[in-house]
N, C-alpha and C positions, 0 to 999 in steps of 0.2 A: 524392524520397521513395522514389518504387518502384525506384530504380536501387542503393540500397546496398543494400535490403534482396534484391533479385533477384544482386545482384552477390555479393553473401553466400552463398546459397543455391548458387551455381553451384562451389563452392570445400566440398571437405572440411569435415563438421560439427565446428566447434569447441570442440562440447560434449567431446569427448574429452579435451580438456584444463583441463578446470574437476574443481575441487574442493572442491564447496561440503557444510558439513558439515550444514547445517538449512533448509529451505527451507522459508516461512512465508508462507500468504496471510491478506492482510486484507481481509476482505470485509463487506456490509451489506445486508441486504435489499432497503434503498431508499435512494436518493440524497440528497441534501441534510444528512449528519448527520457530514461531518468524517473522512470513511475515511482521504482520502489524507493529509489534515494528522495523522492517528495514524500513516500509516505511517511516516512522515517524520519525527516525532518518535522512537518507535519503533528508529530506524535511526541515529538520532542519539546516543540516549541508549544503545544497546549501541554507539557509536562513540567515546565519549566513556568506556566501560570497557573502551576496549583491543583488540575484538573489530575484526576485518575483515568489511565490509560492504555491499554489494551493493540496491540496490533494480531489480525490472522492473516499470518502470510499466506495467500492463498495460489499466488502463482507456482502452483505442485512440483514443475517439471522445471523451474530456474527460480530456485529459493534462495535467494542473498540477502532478505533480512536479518539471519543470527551475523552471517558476519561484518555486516555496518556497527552492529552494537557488539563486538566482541563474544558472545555469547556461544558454548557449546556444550551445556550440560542436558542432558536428556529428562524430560518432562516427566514427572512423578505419578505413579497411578496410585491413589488413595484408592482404591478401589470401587466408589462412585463418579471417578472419573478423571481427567489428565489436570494437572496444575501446568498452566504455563509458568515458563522460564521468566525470570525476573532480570532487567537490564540494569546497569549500575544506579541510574535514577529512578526506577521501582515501573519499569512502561513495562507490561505481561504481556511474553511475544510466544505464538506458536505455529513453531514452520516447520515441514515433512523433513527438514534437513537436522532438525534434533533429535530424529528418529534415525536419520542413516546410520551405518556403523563408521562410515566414513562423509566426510560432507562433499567430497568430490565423486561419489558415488552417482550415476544418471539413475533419473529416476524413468523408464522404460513403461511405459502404462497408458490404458488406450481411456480413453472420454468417461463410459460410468464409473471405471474405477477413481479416476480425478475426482470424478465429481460428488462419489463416495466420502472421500479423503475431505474432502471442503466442508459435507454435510456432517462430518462426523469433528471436526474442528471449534461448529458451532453447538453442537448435541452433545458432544462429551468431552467437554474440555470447562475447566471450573475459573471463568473469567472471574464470577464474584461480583462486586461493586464496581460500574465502570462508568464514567461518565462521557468518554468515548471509548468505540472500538473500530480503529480504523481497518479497512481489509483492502488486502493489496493483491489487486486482481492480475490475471495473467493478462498479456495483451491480447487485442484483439475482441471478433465478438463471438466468441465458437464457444462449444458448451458450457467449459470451467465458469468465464465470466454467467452465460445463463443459467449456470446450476445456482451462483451464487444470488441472483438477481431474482431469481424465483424462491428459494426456500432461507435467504435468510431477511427479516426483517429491516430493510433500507431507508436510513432518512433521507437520504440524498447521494448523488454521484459528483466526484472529482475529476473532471477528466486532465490528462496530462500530455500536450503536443510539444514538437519542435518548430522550429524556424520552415524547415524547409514546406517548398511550395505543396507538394504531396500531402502532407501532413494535413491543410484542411478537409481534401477528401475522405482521411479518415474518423477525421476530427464528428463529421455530419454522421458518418456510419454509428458514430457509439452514441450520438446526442439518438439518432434515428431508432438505435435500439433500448434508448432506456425510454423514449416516450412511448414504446410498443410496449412496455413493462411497465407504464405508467408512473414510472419514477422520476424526482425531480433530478435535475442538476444543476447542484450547487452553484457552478460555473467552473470555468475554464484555467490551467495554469498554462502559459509557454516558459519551458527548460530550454537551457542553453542559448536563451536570448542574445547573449554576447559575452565577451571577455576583456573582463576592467585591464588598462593596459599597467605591467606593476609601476613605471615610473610616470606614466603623466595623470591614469584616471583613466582616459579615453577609452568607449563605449568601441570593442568591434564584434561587429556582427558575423563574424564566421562562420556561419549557416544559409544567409544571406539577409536579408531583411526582414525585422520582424514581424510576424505577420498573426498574435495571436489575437489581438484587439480585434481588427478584421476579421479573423477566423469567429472569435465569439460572436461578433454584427451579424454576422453571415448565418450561422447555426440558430442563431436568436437565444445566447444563452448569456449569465452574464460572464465579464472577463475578471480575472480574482489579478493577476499583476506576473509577472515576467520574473525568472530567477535567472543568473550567469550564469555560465560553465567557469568553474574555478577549482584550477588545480587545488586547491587548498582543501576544497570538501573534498575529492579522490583519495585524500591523502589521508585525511581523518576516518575517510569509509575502511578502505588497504587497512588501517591498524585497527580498525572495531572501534572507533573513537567518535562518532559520529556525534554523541550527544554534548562534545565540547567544543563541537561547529558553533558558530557565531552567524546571522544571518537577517538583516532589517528587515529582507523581503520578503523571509518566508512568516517571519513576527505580524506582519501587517496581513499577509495570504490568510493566516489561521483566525484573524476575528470573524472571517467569514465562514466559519464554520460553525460558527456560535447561534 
């Protein structure tokens, strides 16, 4: 794991030959509410309009990007730097868990080395031509997401909340810390809005009420739209299948990323 990334490092920064035109983190105050499964759709659905696309999985220490898209081949060092892994529809993903020797391996590492690992993702890793590169931030607002907010180039922040009441207080913690970073945010998604019921339709809110319209009023950000929880993507995530998910809401979420 430490030897591509050091063998990297030791070789001309490859950032000099990237040419990414929007770089977009998505991020969540607090864990458990579905970030990486939006970024990954996200990534999919501007992949799926033609765009060239890019994800850095940045959340170091719970890396589940390769296995939404199926993906376990270890990142290539041309020797000016790492080639991300290519996913079956051509989106170039690179997470610390293509490095593991195992992907159930814990990755055990205190803040600069995190934040090492993030800055050396965007420095020596050979994105190329990207017209996005989305980066999926660990939750919360503790170093990883500041490493990332400070050295790499942002167009914009995603942030990603649930239903429950909690949630907007932390919703205002990451709007609070990206205008302290002077960054925009894009606006707002709420995951797990509800669960289409399979034989009538019916809308249930199993979280409790949705609250992320409000939440966005509230934070003064705008609101991008609402996704279900549906067993159906879990099931496409479990098999690496993610990019032959189907999803109106999230087709309509990604113009505004544009």
């Amino acid at each position: 794991m430490d030897k591509e990334l050091n063998d990297a490092a030791q070789e001309p920064q490859a950032s000099g030959l990237n040419r990414i035109k929007k770089v977009i983190a998505v991020m969540s105050g607090k864990g458990g509410v579905g970030k990486s499964t939006v970024t990954s759709l996200l990534a999919v659905s501007l992949r799926k309009q033609g765009y060239t696309v890019g994800i850095m999985d940045a959340d170091i220490t719970g890396p589940s990007i390769p296995k939404m898209f199926g993906i376990n081949e270890r990142p290539e060092n041309i020797g000016i730097g790492l080639m991300p892994v290519e996913s079956a529809s051509g989106i170039r993903i690179m997470s610390l868990n293509l490095l593991l020797e195992n992907e159930d391996d814990p990755v055990i590492w205190r803040g600069p080395l995190i934040g090492n690992a993030i800055k050396q993702f965007w420095d020596d890793v050979i994105w190329g031509d990207l017209d996005y590169l989305l980066v999926d931030l660990p939750p919360g607002t503790s170093d990883a997401p500041l490493t990332v907010m400070q050295s790499l180039p942002l167009d914009g922040i995603v942030i990603v909340s649930s239903p429950q009441e909690l949630v907007g207080m932390v919703v205002k913690k990451a709007v609070k810390m990206a205008n302290m970073m002077n960054l925009t945010v894009i606006g707002l998604i709420e995951n797990y809005s509800y669960v289409a019921c399979p034989k009538c339709g019916e809308k249930i809110e199993v979280f409790g009420k949705a609250r992320g319209e409000e939440g966005a009023k509230e934070a003064n950000i705008p609101y991008l739209g609402s996704l279900p929880l549906d067993p159906k993507l879990a099931n496409f995530c479990d098999e690496g299948k993610i990019e032959e998910y189907e999803s109106a809401g999230i087709e309509k979420i990604s113009e505004s990323l544009k």
